[in-house]
Every structure is written in C-alpha cells, then in structure tokens.
C-alpha positions in Angstrom: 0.0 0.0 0.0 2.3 2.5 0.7 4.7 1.2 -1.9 2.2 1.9 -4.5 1.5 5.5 -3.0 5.1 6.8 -2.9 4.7 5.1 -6.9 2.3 7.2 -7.6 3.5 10.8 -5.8 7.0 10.1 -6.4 7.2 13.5 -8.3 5.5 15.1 -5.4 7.7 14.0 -3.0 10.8 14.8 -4.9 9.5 18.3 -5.6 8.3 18.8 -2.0 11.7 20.2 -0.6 12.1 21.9 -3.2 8.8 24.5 -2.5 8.9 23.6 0.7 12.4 25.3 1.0 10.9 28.4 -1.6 8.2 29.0 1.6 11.0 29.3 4.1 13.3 31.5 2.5 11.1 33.6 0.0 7.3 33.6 0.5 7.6 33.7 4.2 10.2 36.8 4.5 8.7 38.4 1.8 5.1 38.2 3.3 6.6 39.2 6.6 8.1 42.4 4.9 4.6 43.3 3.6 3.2 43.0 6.9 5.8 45.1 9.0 5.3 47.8 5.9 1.8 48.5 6.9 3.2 48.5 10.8 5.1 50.9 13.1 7.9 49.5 14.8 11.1 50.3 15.9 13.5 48.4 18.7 11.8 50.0 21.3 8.9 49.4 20.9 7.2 45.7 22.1 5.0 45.2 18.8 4.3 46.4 15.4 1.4 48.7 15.4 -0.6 48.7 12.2 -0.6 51.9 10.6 -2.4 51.1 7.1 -0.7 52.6 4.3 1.2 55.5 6.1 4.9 54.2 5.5 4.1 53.8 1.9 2.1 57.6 1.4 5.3 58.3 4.0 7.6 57.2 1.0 6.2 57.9 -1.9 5.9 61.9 -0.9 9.7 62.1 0.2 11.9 63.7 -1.9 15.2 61.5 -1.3 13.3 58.4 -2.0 12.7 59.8 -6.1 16.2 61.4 -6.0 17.9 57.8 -4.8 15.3 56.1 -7.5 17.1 58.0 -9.7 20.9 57.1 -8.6 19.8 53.4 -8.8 17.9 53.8 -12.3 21.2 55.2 -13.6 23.6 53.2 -12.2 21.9 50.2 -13.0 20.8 50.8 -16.8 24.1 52.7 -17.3 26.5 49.8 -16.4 24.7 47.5 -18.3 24.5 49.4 -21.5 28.6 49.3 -21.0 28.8 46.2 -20.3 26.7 44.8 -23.2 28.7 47.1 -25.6 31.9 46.2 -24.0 30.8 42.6 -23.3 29.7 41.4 -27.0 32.5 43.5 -28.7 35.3 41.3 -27.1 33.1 38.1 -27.1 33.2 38.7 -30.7 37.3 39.4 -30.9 37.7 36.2 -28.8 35.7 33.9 -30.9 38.3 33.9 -33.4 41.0 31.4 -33.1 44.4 33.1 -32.5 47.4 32.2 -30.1 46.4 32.3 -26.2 43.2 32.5 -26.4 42.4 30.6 -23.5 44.8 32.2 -21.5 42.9 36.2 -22.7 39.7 34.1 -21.4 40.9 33.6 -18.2 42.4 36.8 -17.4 39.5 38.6 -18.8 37.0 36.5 -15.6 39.1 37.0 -13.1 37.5 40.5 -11.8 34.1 38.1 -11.6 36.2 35.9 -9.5 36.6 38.6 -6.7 34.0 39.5 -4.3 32.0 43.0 -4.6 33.4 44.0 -1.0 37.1 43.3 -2.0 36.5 44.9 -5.4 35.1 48.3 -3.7 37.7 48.7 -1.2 40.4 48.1 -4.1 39.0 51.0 -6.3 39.0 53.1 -3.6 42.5 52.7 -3.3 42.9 52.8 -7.1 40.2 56.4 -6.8 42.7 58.2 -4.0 42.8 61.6 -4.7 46.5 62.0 -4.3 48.3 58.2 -4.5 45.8 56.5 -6.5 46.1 54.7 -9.8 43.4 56.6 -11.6 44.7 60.2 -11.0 48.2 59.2 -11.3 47.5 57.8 -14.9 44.9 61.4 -15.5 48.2 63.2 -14.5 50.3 61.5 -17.2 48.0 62.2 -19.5 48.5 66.1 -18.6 44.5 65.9 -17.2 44.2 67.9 -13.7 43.0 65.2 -11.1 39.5 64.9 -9.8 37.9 63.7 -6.6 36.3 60.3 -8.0 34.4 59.3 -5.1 33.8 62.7 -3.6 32.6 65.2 -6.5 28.9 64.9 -6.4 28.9 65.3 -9.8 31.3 62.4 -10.5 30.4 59.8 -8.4 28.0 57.8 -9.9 30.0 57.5 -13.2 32.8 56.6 -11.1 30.8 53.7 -9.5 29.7 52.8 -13.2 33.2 52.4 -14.3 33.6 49.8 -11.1 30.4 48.3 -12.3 31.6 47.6 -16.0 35.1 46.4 -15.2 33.5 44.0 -12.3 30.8 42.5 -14.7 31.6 43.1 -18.1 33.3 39.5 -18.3 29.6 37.6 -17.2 28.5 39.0 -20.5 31.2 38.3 -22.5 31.3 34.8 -21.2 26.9 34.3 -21.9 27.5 36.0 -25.7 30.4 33.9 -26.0 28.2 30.6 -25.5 25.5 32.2 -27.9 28.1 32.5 -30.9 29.7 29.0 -30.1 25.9 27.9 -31.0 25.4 30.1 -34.2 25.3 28.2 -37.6 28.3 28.9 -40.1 26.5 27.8 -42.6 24.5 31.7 -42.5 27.8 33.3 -42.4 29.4 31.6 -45.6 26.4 32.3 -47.5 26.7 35.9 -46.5 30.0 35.7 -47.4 28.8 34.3 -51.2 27.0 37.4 -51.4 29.7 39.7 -50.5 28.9 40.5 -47.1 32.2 42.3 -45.3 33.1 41.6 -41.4 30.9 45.0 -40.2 28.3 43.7 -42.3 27.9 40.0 -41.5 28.6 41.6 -37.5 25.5 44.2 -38.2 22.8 42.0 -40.6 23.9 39.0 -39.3 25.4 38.3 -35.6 23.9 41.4 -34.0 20.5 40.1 -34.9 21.1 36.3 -34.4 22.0 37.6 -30.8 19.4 39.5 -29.9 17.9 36.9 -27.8 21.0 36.0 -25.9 21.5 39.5 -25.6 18.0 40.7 -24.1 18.0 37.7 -21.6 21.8 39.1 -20.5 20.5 42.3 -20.3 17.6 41.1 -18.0 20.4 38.8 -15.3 22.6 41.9 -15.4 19.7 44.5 -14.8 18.3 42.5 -11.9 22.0 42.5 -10.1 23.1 46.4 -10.9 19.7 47.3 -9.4 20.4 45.5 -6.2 24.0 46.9 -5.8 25.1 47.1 -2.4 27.6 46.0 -1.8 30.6 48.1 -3.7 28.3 51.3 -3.3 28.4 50.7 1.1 32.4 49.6 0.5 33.5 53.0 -1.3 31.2 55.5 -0.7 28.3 54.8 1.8 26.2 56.2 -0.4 28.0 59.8 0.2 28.8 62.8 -0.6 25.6 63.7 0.6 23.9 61.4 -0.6 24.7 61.7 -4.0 24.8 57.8 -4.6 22.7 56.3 -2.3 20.6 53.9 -3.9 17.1 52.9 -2.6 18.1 49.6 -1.0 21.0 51.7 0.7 18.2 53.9 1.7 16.6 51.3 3.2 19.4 49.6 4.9 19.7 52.8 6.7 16.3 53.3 8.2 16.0 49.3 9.0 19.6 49.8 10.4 20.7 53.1 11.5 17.5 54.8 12.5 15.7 51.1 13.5 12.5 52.0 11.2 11.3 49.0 10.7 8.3 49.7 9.3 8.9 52.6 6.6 12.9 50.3 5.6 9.8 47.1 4.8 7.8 50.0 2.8 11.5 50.8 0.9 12.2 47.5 0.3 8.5 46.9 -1.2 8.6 49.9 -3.5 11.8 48.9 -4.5 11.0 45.2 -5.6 8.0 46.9 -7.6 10.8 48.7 -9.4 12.5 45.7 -9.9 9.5 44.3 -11.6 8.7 47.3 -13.6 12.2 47.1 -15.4 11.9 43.1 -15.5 9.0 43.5 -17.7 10.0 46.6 -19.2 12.9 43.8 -20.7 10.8 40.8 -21.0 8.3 43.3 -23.6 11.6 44.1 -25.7 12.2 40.3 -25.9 8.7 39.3 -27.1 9.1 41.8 -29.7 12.6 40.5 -30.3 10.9 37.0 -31.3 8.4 38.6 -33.3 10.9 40.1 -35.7 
C-alpha cells in the first residue's frame, strides 16, 4: 500500500523540498516584509502597530526616496548598456582562433572571481585623490586630477566604471556561449554574397544575438539594481547622498534609524521597481521573437 503510493506521488515528493524550502526563504520573508510595511515598529517598541498605508504615502511623498530612484535607475541601466557594448565587442574578438586565447579568457573573468566588497575597497584605493592609480595615470596624461568618489557630480559615473570592469566578463562569457551555437552555414552564404566583417557583424550576428542579448541584459539589470555591496564599501552612499541607492536607503532606516516599518515599505517599493524594469525587458524580448 504504501509502496504503491510513494509510486504514484513520487514526483511530489521529490519536488516537495524543493517548494517547501521556496516558503522558508522567499514567500515567508517576503510576506513578513509586507506585513511590518503597513506597521510601526522600531526596537523600542514591544510590537508592530498597524498603521495602514502611512509608511508607503510616507515614501512615496519624500523627496530623497525619487532622487535615490534616480541614482539606482542610472547606475543600474548605465552599467549595463557598457557592459553589453563592451561585453559582446570582445566576445566577438575572442571567438576567433588566434594564439592564447584561452589564457585572454581567463584573465578577462578574473574580476568576476573577486568579491564586490574586495573589489570596492580596491578601487577606492585605485580612486585616492593624491596616490591613486586613476589620477596618477589622468596626471600622465597632462588631465588635472578629480575627486572620484567625492565630487557629487562624478560619483556615480565613477561607481559605473567599477560596475563595467566588475561584470563586463559575465557578458562576454553568456554571448560567447551564444556565438559558439550560431550556424556557419548563415555566415558563408553571406560571405557568397559579398557581405564584409561589419556587415555579417550588423545583418547578421547582432540580430542572431538579440535573444541571448535581451535575456543578459535582463540577469545583469536585476543585479546592478540590487547593488550594495561596492556602493556601502567606497562611498556609503555619500557625498551627501549623492549615490545612495534605494536599497541603501533602506538599509539605513532598517539599520541606523531602527524604522522598521517605513525600511519594509522601501524594500516593497523597491521590488515593484524591480518588476517594472523586468518587464519593461521581458516586452523588448517578445518583440525580439516577433521580428
């Protein structure tokens, strides 16, 4: 009898850890961060108290919370405009045989290879105003130095240039498996019809990538919108809040300022960004199918 029922559910039961460890970890925290977002509560206090939708009209009418919408939106779609640019340019150098090529490959991952946290407090070594790397090289170049990391101004590009040099090798790596899989068979008749290497690279591989490339650009979006990590090891989100993002935002109030409540309201609003942009990509890859 029960032989013959573990037969029959067997896919049930080999699925069942599977959702049952998606409850834990997502749908419970997540719910719980909904709940606490309608709540007051800070780490004084003995419970949440429900406050309706105060933390979100709280939120939505603060000024900082559009300006650090703003920092994360360009941060995010900035990078990884670079890094597809940058990324799918070399993928398309190193798909041609030539001598080392495996070693280019390797050095090209290894800033993947390093953490975010080691990778921020490197470039702010590299960003020093007076011994670093970056403004000893402007200097050669007969530039006057800048303040990378403390210009208002500057700062954000700055942390876009840590972006692209962090993660432009994940994109080269995904375009890379997407031209290993491209028929030559479409090339050599382009080639019959005297197609050039910009045009084969425009008419031909650009379009044959589009997929690959929409689908990168979705991973890539969903992680530069969530940066945390490099943005807390060089800046903080300072000078003056000039690159706080809205996750940063709401580390602080969960964290500094123990605002429970309105940091769950941040953290909402800023997963229904996330979703916006998600499906602001998945539309450009429908349409990407249809042509």
């Amino acid at each position: 009898m029960i032989s013959k029922w573990t037969e029959k559910h067997t896919y049930d039961l080999m699925v069942a850890p599977l959702i049952l460890f998606i409850i834990i970890m997502v749908a419970f925290p997540l719910a719980y961060t909904v709940y606490l977002s309608f709540t007051d509560w800070t780490m004084g206090t003995t419970a949440p108290q429900f406050l309706g939708l105060a933390n979100y009209k709280d939120v939505l009418t603060d000024k900082q919370f559009w300006a650090d919408t703003g920092h994360t939106l360009y941060l995010a779609f900035g990078s990884v405009l670079i890094e597809l640019i940058l990324g799918t340019l070399i993928a398309v150098i190193l798909n041609r045989p030539f001598v080392g090529k495996d070693v280019v490959k390797t050095l090209f991952l290894l800033p993947m290879v390093a953490t975010p946290i080691a990778v921020g407090m490197v470039w702010q070594l590299i960003y020093e105003p007076t011994l670093g790397v970056a403004n000893y090289l402007l200097k050669f170049l007969g530039i006057d130095p800048v303040l990378w990391l403390v210009d208002s101004k500057l700062v954000l590009n700055s942390l876009i240039i840590i972006e692209v040099w962090e993660w432009t090798p994940m994109v080269m790596l995904i375009v890379l498996a997407g031209l290993a899989g491209m028929p030559h068979d479409i090339y050599e008749s382009a080639q019959v019809d005297g197609a050039n290497r910009f045009q084969l690279f425009w008419k031909v591989t650009l379009p044959m990538l589009r997929p690959t490339l929409i689908v990168t650009a979705l991973l890539r979006l969903i992680d530069a919108l969530k940066t945390f990590d490099i943005i807390y090891a060089t800046t903080r989100g300072g000078p003056l809040q000039a690159s706080e993002t809205v996750n940063l935002l709401a580390y602080n109030s969960i964290f500094s300022y123990f605002k429970m409540g309105r940091g769950a309201a941040l953290i909402i609003c800023f997963l229904a960004e996330i979703g916006l942009c998600c499906a602001l990509i998945m539309m450009l890859r429908r349409k990407a199918k249809e042509y």
